[in-house]
Backbone as JSON Lines, residues from 0, in Angstrom:
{"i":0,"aa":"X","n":[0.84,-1.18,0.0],"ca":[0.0,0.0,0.0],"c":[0.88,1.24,0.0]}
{"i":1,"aa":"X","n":[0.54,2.34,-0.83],"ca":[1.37,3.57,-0.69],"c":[0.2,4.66,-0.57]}
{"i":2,"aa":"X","n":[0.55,6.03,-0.14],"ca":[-0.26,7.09,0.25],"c":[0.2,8.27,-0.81]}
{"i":3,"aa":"X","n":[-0.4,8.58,-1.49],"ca":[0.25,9.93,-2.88],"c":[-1.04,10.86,-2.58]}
{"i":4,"aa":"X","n":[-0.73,12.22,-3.24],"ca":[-1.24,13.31,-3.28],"c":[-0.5,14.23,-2.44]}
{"i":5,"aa":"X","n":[-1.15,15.55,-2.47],"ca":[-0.82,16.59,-1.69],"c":[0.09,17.96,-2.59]}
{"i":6,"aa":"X","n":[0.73,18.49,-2.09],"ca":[1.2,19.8,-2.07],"c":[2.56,18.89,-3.2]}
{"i":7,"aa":"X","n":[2.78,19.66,-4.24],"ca":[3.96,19.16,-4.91],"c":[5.27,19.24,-4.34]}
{"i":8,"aa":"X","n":[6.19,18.77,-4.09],"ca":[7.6,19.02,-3.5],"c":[8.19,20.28,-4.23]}
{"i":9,"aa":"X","n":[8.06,20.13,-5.8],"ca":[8.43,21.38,-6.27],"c":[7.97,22.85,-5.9]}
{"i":10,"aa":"X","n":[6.99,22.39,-5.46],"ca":[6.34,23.82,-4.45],"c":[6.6,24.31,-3.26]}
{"i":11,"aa":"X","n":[8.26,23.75,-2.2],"ca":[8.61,23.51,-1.18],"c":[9.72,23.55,-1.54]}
{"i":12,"aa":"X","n":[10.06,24.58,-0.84],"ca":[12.22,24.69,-0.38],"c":[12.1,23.13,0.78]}
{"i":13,"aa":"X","n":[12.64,22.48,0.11],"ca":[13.16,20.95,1.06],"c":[13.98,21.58,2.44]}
{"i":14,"aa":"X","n":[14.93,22.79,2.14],"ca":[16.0,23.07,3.51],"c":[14.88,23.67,4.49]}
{"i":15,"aa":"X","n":[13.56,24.6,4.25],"ca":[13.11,25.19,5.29],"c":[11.33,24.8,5.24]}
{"i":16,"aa":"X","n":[11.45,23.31,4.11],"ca":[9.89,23.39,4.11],"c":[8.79,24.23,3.71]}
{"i":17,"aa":"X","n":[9.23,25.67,3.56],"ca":[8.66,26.47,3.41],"c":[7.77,26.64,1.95]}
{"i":18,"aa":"X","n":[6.55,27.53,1.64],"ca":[6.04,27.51,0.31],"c":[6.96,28.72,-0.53]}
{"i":19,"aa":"X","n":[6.84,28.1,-1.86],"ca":[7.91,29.33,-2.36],"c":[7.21,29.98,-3.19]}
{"i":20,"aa":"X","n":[5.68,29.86,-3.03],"ca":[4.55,30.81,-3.51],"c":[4.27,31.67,-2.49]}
{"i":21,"aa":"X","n":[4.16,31.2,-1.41],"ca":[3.68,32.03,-0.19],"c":[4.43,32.07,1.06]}
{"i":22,"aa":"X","n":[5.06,33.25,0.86],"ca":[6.63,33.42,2.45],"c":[5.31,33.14,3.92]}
{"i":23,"aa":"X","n":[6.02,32.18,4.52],"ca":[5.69,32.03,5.73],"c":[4.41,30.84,6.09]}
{"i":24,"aa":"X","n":[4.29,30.51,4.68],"ca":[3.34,29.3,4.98],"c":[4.39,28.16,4.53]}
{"i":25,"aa":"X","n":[4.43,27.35,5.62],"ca":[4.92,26.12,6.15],"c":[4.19,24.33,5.88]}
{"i":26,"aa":"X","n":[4.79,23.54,5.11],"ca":[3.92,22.06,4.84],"c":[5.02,21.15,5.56]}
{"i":27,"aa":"X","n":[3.73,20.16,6.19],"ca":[4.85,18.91,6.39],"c":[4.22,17.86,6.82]}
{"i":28,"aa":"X","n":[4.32,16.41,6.71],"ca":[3.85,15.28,7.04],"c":[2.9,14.97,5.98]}
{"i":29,"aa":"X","n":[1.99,14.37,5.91],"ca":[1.28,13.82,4.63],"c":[0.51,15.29,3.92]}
{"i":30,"aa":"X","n":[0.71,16.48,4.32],"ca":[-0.12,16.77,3.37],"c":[0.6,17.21,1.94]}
{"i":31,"aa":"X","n":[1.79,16.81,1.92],"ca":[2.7,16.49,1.45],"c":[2.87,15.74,0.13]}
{"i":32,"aa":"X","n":[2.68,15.9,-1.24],"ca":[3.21,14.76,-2.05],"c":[4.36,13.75,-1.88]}
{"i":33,"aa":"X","n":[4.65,12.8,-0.84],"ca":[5.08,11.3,-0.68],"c":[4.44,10.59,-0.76]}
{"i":34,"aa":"X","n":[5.14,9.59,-1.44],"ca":[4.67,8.1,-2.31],"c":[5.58,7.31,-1.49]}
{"i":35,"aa":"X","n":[4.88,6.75,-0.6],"ca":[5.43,5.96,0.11],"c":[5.12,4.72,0.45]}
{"i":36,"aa":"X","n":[5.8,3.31,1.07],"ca":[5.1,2.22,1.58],"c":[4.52,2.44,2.91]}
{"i":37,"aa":"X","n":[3.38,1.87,3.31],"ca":[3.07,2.25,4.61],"c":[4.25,1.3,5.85]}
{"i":38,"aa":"X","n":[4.0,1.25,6.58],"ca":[4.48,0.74,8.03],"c":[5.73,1.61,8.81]}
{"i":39,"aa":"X","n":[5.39,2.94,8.25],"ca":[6.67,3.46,8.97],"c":[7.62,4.78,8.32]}
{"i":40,"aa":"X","n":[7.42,4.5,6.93],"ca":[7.83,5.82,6.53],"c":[7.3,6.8,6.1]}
{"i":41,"aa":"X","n":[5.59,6.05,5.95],"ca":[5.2,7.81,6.18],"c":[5.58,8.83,7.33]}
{"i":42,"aa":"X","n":[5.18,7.85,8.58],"ca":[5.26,8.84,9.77],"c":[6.99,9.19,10.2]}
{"i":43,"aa":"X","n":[7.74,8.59,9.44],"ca":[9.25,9.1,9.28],"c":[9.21,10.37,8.35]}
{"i":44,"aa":"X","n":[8.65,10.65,7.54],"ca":[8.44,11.34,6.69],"c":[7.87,13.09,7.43]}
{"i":45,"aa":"X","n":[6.21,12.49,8.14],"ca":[6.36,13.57,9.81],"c":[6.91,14.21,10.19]}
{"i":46,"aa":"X","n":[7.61,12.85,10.87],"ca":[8.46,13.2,11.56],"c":[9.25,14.27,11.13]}
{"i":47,"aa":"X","n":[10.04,13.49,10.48],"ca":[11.39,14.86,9.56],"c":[10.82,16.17,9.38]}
{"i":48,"aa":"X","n":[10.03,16.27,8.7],"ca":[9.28,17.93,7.97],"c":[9.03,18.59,8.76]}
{"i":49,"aa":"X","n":[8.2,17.75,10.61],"ca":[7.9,18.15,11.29],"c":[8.79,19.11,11.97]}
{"i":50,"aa":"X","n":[9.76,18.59,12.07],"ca":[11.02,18.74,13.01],"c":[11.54,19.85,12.07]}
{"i":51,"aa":"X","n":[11.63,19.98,10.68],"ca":[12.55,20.9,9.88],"c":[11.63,22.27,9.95]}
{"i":52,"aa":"X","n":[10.34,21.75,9.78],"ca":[9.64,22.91,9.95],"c":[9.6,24.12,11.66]}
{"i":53,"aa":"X","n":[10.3,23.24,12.41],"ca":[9.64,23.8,13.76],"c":[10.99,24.42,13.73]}
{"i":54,"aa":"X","n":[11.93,23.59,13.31],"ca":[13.55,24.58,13.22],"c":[13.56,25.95,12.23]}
{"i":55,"aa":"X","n":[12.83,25.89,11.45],"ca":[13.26,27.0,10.76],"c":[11.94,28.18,10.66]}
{"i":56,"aa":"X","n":[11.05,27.45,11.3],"ca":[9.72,28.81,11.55],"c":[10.1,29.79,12.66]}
């Protein structure tokens, strides 16, 4: 099983998460375009963005 859709990556600075249409709006965790297997890397996936996002807001 994999989970797709969401916000394009190309629409996201990867270093600050950030939108590079709109300064100061922030994406992360599934709403996210990752195509992933389930059991674990989506919520690794979360995790990370989560964490990059809270560092650089």
């Amino acid at each position: 099983m994999t989970t797709a859709g969401g916000v394009e990556l190309t629409e996201v600075n990867s270093a600050t998460m950030e939108s590079k249409k709109i300064k100061g709006l922030y994406f992360c965790g599934e709403v996210l375009n990752i195509d992933g297997d389930t059991g674990g890397y989506n919520i690794q996936a979360a995790f990370s963005t989560g964490y990059c996002v809270a560092k650089n807001f």
